[in-house]
C-alpha positions in Angstrom: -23.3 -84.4 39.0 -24.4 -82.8 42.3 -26.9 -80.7 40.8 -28.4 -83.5 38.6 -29.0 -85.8 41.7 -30.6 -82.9 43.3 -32.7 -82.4 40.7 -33.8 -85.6 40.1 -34.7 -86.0 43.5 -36.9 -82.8 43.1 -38.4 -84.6 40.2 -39.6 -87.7 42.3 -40.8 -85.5 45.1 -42.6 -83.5 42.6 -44.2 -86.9 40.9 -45.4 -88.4 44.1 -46.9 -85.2 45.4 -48.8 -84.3 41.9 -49.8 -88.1 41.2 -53.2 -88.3 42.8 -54.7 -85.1 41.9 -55.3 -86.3 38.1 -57.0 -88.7 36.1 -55.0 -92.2 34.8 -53.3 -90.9 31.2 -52.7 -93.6 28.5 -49.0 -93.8 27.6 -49.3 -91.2 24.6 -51.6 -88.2 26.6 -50.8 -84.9 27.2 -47.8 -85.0 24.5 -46.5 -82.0 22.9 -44.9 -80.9 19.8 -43.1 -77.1 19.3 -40.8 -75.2 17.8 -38.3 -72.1 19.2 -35.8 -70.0 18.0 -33.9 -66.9 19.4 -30.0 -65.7 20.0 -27.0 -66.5 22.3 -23.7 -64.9 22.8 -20.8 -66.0 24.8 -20.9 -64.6 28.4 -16.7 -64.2 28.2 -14.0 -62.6 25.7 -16.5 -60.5 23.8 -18.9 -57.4 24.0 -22.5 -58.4 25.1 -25.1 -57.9 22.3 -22.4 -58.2 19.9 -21.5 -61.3 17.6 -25.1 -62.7 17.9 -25.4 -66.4 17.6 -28.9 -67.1 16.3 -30.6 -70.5 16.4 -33.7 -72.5 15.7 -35.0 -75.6 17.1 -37.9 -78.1 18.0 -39.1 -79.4 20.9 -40.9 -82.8 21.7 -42.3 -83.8 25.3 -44.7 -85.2 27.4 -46.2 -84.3 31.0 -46.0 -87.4 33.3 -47.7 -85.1 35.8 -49.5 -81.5 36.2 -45.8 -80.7 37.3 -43.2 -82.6 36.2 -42.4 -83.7 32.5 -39.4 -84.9 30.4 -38.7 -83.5 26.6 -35.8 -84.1 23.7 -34.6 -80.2 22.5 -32.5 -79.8 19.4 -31.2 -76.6 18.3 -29.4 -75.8 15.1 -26.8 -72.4 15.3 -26.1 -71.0 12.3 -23.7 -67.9 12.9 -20.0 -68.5 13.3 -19.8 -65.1 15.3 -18.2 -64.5 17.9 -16.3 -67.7 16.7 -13.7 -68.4 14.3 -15.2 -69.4 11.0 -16.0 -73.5 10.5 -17.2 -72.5 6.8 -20.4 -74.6 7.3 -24.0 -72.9 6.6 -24.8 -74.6 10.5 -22.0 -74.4 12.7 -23.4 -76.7 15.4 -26.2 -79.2 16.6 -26.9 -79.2 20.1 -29.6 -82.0 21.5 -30.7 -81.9 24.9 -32.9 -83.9 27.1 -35.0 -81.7 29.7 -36.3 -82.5 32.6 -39.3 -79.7 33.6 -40.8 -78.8 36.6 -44.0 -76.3 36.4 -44.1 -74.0 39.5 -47.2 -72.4 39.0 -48.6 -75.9 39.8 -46.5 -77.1 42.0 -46.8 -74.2 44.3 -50.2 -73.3 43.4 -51.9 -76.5 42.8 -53.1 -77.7 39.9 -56.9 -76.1 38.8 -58.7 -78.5 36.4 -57.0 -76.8 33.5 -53.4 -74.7 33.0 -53.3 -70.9 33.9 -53.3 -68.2 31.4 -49.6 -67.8 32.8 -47.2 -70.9 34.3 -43.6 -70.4 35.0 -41.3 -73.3 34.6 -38.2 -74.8 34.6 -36.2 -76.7 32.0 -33.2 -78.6 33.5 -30.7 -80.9 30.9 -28.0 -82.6 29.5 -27.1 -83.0 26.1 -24.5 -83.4 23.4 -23.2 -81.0 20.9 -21.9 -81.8 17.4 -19.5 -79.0 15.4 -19.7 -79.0 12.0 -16.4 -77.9 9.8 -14.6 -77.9 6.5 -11.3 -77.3 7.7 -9.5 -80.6 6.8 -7.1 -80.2 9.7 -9.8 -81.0 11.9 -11.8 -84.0 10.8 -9.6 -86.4 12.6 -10.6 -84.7 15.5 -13.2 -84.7 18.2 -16.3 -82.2 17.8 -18.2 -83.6 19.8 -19.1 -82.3 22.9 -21.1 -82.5 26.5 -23.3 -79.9 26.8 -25.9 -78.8 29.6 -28.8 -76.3 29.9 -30.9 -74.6 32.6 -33.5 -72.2 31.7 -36.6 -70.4 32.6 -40.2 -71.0 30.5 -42.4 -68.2 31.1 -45.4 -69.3 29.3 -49.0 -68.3 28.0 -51.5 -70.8 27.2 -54.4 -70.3 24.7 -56.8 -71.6 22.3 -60.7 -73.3 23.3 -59.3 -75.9 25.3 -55.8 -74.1 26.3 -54.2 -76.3 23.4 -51.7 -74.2 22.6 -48.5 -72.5 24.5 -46.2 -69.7 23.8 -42.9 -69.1 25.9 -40.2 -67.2 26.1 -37.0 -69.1 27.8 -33.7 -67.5 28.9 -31.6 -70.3 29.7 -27.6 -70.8 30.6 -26.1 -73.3 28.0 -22.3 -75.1 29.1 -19.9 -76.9 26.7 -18.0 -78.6 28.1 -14.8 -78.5 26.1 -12.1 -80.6 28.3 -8.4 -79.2 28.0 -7.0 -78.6 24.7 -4.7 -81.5 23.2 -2.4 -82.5 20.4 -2.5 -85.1 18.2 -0.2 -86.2 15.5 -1.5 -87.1 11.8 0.6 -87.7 8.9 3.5 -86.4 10.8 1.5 -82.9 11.2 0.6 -82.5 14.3 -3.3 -81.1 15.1 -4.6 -79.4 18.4 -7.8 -79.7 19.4 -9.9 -77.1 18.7 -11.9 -74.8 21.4 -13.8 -73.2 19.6 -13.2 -69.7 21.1 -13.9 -71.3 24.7 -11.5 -71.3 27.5 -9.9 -74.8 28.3 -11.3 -76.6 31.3 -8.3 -77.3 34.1 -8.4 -80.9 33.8 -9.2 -83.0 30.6 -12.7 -83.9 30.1 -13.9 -82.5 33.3 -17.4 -81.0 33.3 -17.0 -77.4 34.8 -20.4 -75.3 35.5 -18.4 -71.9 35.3 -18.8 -69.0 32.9 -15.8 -69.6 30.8 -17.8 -72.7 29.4 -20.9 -71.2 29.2 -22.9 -69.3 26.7 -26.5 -66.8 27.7 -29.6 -67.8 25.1 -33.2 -66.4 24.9 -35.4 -68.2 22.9 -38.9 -67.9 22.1 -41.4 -70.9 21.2 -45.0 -72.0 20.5 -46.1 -75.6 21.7 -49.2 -77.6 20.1 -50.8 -80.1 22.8 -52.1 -83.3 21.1 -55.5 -84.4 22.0 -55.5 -87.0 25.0 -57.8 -90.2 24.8 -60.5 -88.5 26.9 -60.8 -85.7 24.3 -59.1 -83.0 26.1 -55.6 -81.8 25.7 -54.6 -81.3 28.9 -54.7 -83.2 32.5 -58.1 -83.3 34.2 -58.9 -83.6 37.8 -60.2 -86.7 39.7 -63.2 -86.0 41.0 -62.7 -87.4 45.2 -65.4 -88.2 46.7 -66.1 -88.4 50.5 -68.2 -91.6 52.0 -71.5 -89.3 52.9 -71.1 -89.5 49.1 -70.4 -92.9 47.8 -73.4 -93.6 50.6 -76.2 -92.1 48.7 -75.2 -93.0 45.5 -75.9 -96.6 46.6 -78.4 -95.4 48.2 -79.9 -94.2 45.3 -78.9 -97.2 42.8 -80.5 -99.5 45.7 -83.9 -97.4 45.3 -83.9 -97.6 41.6 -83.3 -101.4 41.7 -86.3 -101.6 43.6 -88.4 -99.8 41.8 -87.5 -101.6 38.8 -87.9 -105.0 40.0 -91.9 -104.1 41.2 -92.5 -102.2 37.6 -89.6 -102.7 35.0 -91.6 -102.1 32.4 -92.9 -98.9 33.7 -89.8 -97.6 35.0 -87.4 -98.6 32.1 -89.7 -97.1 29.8 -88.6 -93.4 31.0 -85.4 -94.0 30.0 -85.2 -96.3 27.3 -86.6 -96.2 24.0 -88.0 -99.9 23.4 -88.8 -101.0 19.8 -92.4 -101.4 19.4 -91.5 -103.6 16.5 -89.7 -106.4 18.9 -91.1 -106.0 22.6 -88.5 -107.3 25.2 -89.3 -108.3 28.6 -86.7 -106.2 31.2 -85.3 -107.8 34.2 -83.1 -106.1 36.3 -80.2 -107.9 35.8 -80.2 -106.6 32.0 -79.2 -102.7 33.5 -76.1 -101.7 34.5 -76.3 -98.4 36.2 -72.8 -96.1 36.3 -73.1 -93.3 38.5 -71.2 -89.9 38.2 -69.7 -86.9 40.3 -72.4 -83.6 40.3 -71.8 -82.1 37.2 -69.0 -84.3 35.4 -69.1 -87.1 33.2 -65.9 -88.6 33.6 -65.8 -92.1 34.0 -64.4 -93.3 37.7 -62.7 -96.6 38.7 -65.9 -97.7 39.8 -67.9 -96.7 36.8 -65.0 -98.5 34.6 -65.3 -102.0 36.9 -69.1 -102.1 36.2 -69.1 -101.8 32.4 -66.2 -104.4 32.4 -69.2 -107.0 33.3 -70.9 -106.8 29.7 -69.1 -109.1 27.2 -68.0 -108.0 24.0 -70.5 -108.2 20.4 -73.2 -107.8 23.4 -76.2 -105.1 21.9 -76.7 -102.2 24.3 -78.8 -99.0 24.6 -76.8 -96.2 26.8 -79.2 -93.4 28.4 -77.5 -90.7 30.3 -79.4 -88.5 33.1 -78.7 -85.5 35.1 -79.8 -84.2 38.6 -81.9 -81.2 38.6 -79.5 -78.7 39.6 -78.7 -76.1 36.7 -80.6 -75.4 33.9 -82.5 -77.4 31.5 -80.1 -76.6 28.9 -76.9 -77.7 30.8 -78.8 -80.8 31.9 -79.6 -81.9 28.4 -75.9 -81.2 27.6 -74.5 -83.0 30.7 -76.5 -86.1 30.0 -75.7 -86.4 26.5 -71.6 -86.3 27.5 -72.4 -89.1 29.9 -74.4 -91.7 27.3 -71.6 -90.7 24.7 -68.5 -91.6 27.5 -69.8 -94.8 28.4 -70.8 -95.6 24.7 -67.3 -95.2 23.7 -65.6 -97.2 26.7 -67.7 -99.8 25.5 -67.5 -99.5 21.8 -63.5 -99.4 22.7 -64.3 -102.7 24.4 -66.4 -104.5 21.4 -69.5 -103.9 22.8 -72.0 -102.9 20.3 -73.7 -99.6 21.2 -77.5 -99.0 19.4 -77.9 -95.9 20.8 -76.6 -93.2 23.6 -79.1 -90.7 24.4 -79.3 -87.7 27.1 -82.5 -87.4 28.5 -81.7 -84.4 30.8 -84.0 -84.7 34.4 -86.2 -88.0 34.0 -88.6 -87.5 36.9 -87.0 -88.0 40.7 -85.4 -91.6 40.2 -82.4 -89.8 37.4 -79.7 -88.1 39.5 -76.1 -88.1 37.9 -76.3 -91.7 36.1 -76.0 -93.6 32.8 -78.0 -96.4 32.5 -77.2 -99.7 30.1 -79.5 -101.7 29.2 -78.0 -105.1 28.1 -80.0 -106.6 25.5 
């Protein structure tokens, strides 16, 4: 119990350290789904590397944060070595629920996107289920407490790091209480072990080796795609107030350059119908401004496109400063129409077009402009 309250206090630590560093995830981002298998043996009362247990199981989780997340493991065993036979094709179920704690990022800090190689840890309890045939046993108890601590050392790859292959030593304990006797049918039945050794005191968890069995598993995890399109955490941009001061500065020169020529102004980056001229007053553009070289949507950015009402018709033009190339420009602006377009699509607003136009003269420098029709 010790070692549980220790680690969850870890956990919090961990959670209130790693917290600020990322963007807001909906409740079903950076989710993953995998699949392990490998072998355990007993670590008493037999040879080592003889009477192989192997296994296979799957692996569901999600990251709360760059460090810490929380997953439900179940593994099947089919071998009844070193272990008296049950005469079932699985011998046992064992399901856990992990707690995980990435070092790499904890100690290292997290980088915009996971190394080529993390280590973590996987800490758990869980319960075990024994399957049999013998008859003498169904009356009794085969279920057990279980617990696991292991080591991930993991590789992630793919285009967007989307996938994950570990290998995971781990400790595994049963614990397996002190062996009793029970009467049925006037026969009487003792509880089985298992091939373990008996705990001193009835249904007392013991962390010690005569409980315990050694495991190595390998495993490859799939990431699901988050609701910003990536598959794994991204980093808020923090910016510092010489900052925040000439982007105002700048959205304060643009509005008064369009209020003395709107037409003239809007015209560079909007593509009015000739078909149905409208007259543009400032108050019909919303301007969101973005970190250099990002086009992820801040707090601030997400406030202002919360003032156009849903079923309102909107043109979204996105615009880049002129550092980099023309080619990364273009590129950058385009990301920037197409995020604020689907915020507001997501919101009911109706979006006739989002457009990148790259540099527009000197009044463009890391926005998205809406105009609100």
């Amino acid at each position: 119990m010790k070692k549980l309250m220790l680690f969850a206090a870890i956990a919090t630590m961990t959670v209130s350290a790693s917290a600020q560093t990322v963007t807001e995830s909906k409740t079903f981002d950076n989710v993953y789904l995998g699949i392990n298998g490998g072998l355990a043996t007993k670590t008493t009362d037999h040879a080592w590397m003889k009477g192989l247990n192997p296994n296979f199981g799957i692996r569901l989780g999600r990251y709360l944060t760059p460090v810490f997340g929380l997953a439900v493991e179940s593994n099947a065993y089919f071998s009844n070595k070193p272990w008296a036979s049950t005469g079932t094709a699985i011998r046992a179920l064992n399901t856990n629920l992990l707690g995980t704690v990435n070092f790499s990022n904890w100690f290292g800090g997290y980088k915009s996107e996971p190394r080529v190689f993390e280590v973590s840890t996987v800490t758990g309890i869980g319960w075990a289920h024994v399957f049999t045939n013998d008859k003498n046993f169904e009356r009794v108890n085969r279920n057990r407490m279980t617990s696991k601590v292991g080591l991930d050392f993991a590789f992630n790859f793919g285009s967007a790091k989307q996938w994950q292959f570990y290998v995971e030593p781990s400790m595994n304990w049963a614990f397996l209480g002190k062996a009793s006797t029970v009467t049925v049918n006037g026969q009487e039945i003792t509880t089985p072990t298992y091939g373990y050794k008996t705990s001193t005191h009835e249904g007392q968890p013991a962390f010690n080796i005569n409980n315990s069995f050694f495991q190595v598993n390998a495993g490859i995890v799939y990431k699901f795609k988050n609701s910003n399109a990536t598959h794994n955490f991204t980093i808020t941009e923090r910016r510092n107030q010489a900052e925040v001061d000439a982007l105002n500065d700048q959205i304060n020169k643009l509005r008064n350059e369009l209020a003395q020529k709107p037409k003239e102004v809007v015209k560079e980056v909007i593509k009015i119908k000739e078909s149905a001229p409208q007259i543009v007053k400032v108050e019909n553009l919303v301007f969101v401004t973005f970190a250099q070289g990002k086009s992820e949507l801040t707090r601030e950015a997400k406030k202002a496109l919360k003032s156009i009402d849903a079923a309102k018709h909107v043109q979204v033009v996105g615009t880049a400063s002129p550092e980099g190339s023309k080619e990364i420009n273009d590129k950058l602006s385009q990301a920037r129409a197409d995020v604020v377009a689907k915020y507001l699509q997501d919101r009911g607003v109706i979006v006739d077009e989002a457009t990148g136009k790259g540099v527009q003269g000197n009044t463009s420098n890391r926005l998205a402009v809406v105009y609100v029709k």
